[in-house]
Structures are given as structure tokens and as C-alpha cells.
N, C-alpha and C positions, 0 to 999 in steps of 0.2 A: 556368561563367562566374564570373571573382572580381568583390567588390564593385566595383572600377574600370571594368570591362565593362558591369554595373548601370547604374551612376549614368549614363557617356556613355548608352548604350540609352534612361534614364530620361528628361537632358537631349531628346535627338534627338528624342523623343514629345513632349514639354512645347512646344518650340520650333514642329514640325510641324503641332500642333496649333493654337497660337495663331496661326500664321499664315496658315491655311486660315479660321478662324472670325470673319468680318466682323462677327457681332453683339461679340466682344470689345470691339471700337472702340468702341463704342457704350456700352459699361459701364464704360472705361477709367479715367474722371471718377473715378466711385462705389466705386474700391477704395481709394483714402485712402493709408496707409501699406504698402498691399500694393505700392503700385508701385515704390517704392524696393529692395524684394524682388525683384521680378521684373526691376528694372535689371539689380542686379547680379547677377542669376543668368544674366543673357544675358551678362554681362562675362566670365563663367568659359567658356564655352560655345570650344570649339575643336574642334568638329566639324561637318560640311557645315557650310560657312561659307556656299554659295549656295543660295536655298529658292525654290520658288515661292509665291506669293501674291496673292490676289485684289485689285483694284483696285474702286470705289464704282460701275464699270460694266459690272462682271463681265469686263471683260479680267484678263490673269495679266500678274506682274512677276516678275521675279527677284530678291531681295533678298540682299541681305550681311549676314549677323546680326553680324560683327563691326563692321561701321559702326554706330557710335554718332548718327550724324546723316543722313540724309535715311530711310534703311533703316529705322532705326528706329521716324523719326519716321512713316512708313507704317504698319509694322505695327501703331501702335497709334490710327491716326488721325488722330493732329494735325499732319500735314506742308502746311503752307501753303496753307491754307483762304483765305486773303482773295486769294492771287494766285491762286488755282484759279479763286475764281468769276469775277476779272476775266479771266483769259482765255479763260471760256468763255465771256463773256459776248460778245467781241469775236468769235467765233469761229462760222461756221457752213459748210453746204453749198457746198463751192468756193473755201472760203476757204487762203491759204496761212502757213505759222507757220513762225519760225525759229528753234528751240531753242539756244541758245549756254552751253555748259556742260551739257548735258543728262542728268550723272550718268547715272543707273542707267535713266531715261526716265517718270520719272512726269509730267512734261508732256509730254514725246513719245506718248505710248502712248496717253494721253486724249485728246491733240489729234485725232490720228490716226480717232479716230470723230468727233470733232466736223467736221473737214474734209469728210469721206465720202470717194467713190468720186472726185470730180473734184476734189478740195483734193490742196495736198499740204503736206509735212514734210521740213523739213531740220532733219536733226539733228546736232550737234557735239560729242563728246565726244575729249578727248585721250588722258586714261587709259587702257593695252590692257586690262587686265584688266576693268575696268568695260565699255570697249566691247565686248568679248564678248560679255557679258552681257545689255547695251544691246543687241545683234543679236540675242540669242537671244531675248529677250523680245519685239522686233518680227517675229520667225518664226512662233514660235507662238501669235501672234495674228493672220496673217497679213496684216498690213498692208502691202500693196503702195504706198503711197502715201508709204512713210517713205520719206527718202534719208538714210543716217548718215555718219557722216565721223571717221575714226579717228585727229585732227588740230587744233589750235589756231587759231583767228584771230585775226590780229595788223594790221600795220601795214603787213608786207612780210613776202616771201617767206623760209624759214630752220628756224630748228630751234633748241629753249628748252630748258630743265630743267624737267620735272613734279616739284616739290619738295612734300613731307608735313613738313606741319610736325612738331616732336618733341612725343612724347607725347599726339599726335591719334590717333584712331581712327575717323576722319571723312573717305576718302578724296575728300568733299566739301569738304573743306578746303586739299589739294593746289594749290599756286601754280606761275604761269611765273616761270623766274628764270634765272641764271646759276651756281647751287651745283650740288652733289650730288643728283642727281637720275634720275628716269627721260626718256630724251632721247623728246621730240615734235617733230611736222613744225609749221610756222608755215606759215599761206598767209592770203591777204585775202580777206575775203567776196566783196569786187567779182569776184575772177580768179574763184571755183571758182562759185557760182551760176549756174545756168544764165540763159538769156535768162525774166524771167518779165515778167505784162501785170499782177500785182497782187502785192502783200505787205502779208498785214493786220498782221499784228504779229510785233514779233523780242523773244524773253523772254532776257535773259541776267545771266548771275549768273558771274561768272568771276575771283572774290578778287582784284578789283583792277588788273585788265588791261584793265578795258574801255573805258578811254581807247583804247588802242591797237586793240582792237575797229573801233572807230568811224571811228577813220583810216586803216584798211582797206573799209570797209565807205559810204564819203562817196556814191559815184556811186548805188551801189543805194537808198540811203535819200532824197536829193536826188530822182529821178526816182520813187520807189513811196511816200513818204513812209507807212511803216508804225506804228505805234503801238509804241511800245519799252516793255517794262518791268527794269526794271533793279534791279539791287543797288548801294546805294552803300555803302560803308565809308571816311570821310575818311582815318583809318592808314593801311586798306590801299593808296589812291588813292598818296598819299604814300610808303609804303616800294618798293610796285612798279609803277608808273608813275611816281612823279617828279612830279604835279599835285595842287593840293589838290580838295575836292568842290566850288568855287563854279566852278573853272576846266574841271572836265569835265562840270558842268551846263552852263556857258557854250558847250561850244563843241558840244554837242547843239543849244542855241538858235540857235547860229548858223546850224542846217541848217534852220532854221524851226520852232522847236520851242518849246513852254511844258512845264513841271518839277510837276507834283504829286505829293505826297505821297500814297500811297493809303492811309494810315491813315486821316488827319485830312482830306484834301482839300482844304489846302493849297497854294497856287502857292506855290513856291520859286526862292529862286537859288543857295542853300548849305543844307547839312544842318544844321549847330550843332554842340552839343555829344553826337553820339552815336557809339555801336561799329557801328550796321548800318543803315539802314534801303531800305524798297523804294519806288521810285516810277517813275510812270509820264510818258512824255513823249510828248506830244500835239501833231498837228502843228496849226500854226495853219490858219486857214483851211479 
């Protein structure tokens, strides 16, 4: 075997390794300047690009080592700790959760125990190749309870561009649009949802479309009033939907709804001056 054999063999162990071993997360903090090391060593990394790895509840995920963002952010622990506990906090025996955007399924996969045997899970991812993955991961944990959906939610029924932005390596970054792209289905939450008698909370994170979410999605929300937690990005709102953040805060409010911040806790009507933040909209009453 020449050294080029080596080294990939070397990578594939190193890689295999840390993503099996949960206490790493735990030590991630305490390597200092190692972790800039071990970034870009995964940046060189072009072999198995899909791995499995443990989740904080002993389910398995399938990760993309070449995603530099959600995949990542797992295997080393830090992938969105303040929205994990609020969802699970919301989240019990029977209860129903609607994943929008559901990438690779790190809220799908957890939900999916927290709901149990009588909850269920809609999950929505557009992307094929990540929803593959997304399926395979909900197999071999064998969660019956998921329902995944290999398709967008919009406003109306159709078909968008799944666009990667340039020089991302984040296929958590992929937008709906009108360019060059890989083509998805558009369907509205209202059509595809079955008949349900509850819906505790819908989580969605969808670079800016979720205006358009929502105007699909009115009659289900109006009648189950579920707890949303959202991404807002004011640009994003703006370049692909066409609204700014005070006008798609508003028109959530207008289905009954109040706007907090989950950092600071916060009621809100507008974001200000930021690139991302998450909040939660709560129905009154």
C-alpha cells in the first residue's frame, strides 16, 4: 500500500473513531488550539462521506463529514443546546412535533423518543440525498412513529429550486429559489397533514421561506394552535420571501400569537440589527 492509501486508511480511523466516542464532546471545550487542527483535517477528509454516530440518547444518526454545519456541529457536541432543551421541554408521551427543515434528523430522531409509542413525527426535508439518509437513520432506530416527507412546504402546490449557496459546505444552508438548482416538490402543510386532534409544536428553520411556510400551513395552526419555534434571519426574509422580519413576526401574531426571543426572553415585534436569531411564538391564551 503507497503512502496515499495510508493516510486516506489513517483519515477513515481518526474520523470513525471520533464519531463513535461521546465522551470526545465532552472534552471538546479543553482542546484549545487543537480544534482548529482537527477542523481542518476533516476539511481534507473525502472519503465515506456518510458515518454513523451516537446521539446524547443513545439513538445513532448518520452524519455527512463533509457538512461543515449541522453534522459537524453534532459530532462534536455543540449543535443547538438552547433549542434542544426547549423542545424537549415542550415535548412528552403522546405528544405530536413537526420538524420543517429537518436536515439530517437531529430533532426528528430525539423527538421521536420523547413522543413515544402514541406521539407522532412529521418530518420534512427537501433535499434527496440528505433525505436518504434522514430515512436511514429513522430505520435503524426503528421508529415507527416518524412520517418523513421528501418535499418543501410552501404556500401552494409546485415545484422550486433547492439552491447551495457558493462556497458553502453546509447543505444546511440550501435555499428555495428560482436559479440553478436541484428541483423539489412544494406542497402546503394544510393539504399533506393528516386529520390530527393535537399539535404540540412545529420547529422550523427553512433560510427564509418561512413566511411562505406559514401561508400554507394557516388552517392547521388557527385550529391546533402549536407552539412554533423558528429561525429568523431579516436578509434572508428579505432576499427570498420578499418581507422584512417585523412583517413575518406580524403575521404569525395575527393567528394568535406573541414573539419571544429564546436567548434573552424577550417579547418581540422585529429582530433589529442581527444575521440569525431563534425564537419562539407562543399562542396567547
Amino acid at each position: 500500500m503507497g503512502k496515499f492509501g495510508i493516510h486516506k486508511s489513517f483519515k477513515k480511523h481518526i474520523l470513525h473513531s471520533l464519531a463513535k466516542h461521546v465522551f470526545f464532546r465532552d472534552e471538546w471545550e479543553k482542546l484549545g488550539d487543537a480544534r482548529e487542527f482537527i477542523h481542518s483535517y476533516l476539511e481534507c477528509n473525502d472519503q465515506e462521506k456518510w458515518i454513523l454516530a451516537p446521539l446524547p440518547d443513545g439513538s445513532l444518526i448518520y452524519i455527512d463529514l463533509m457538512d461543515c454545519g449541522v453534522s459537524r456541529n453534532i459530532l462534536f457536541g455543540v449543535h443547538e443546546k438552547t433549542e434542544t432543551e426547549l423542545i424537549r421541554s415542550h415535548l412528552s408521551e403522546g405528544s405530536v412535533f413537526i420538524d420543517i427543515g429537518a436536515n439530517i434528523g437531529w430533532f426528528t430522531i430525539q423527538a421521536a423518543r420523547w413522543v413515544g409509542k402514541t406521539g407522532n413525527v412529521f418530518s420534512f426535508e427537501p433535499r434527496p440525498s440528505t433525505f436518504v439518509h434522514l430515512t436511514k437513520s429513522i430505520e435503524i432506530n426503528g421508529l415507527g412513529n416518524v412520517t418523513a416527507f421528501n418535499m418543501a412546504l410552501s404556500d401552494e402546490k409546485g415545484t422550486a429550486k433547492l439552491i447551495s449557496p457558493e462556497g458553502h459546505k453546509s447543505p444546511g444552508s440550501s435555499y428555495l429559489g428560482s436559479g440553478d438548482g436541484i428541483p423539489v416538490s412544494l406542497v402546503k402543510l394544510d393539504d399533506i397533514i393528516p386529520p390530527l386532534k393535537r399539535l404540540d409544536l412545529i420547529k422550523m428553520d427553512v433560510e427564509g421561506w418561512e413566511p411562505n411556510v406559514i401561508k400554507g400551513a394557516t388552517q392547521t395552526i388557527r385550529k391546533l394552535k402549536p407552539i412554533i419555534l423558528s429561525e429568523i434571519s431579516p436578509w434572508m426574509l428579505r432576499e427570498r420571501s420578499g418581507i422584512s422580519d417585523y412583517e413575518y413576526i406580524s403575521l404569525i401574531k395575527s393567528l394568535g400569537y406573541d414573539c419571544q426571543n429564546i436567548e434573552n426572553k424577550e417579547f418581540i415585534d422585529s429582530c433589529g440589527n442581527v444575521d440569525v436569531i431563534n425564537v419562539i411564538f407562543i399562542p396567547k391564551n
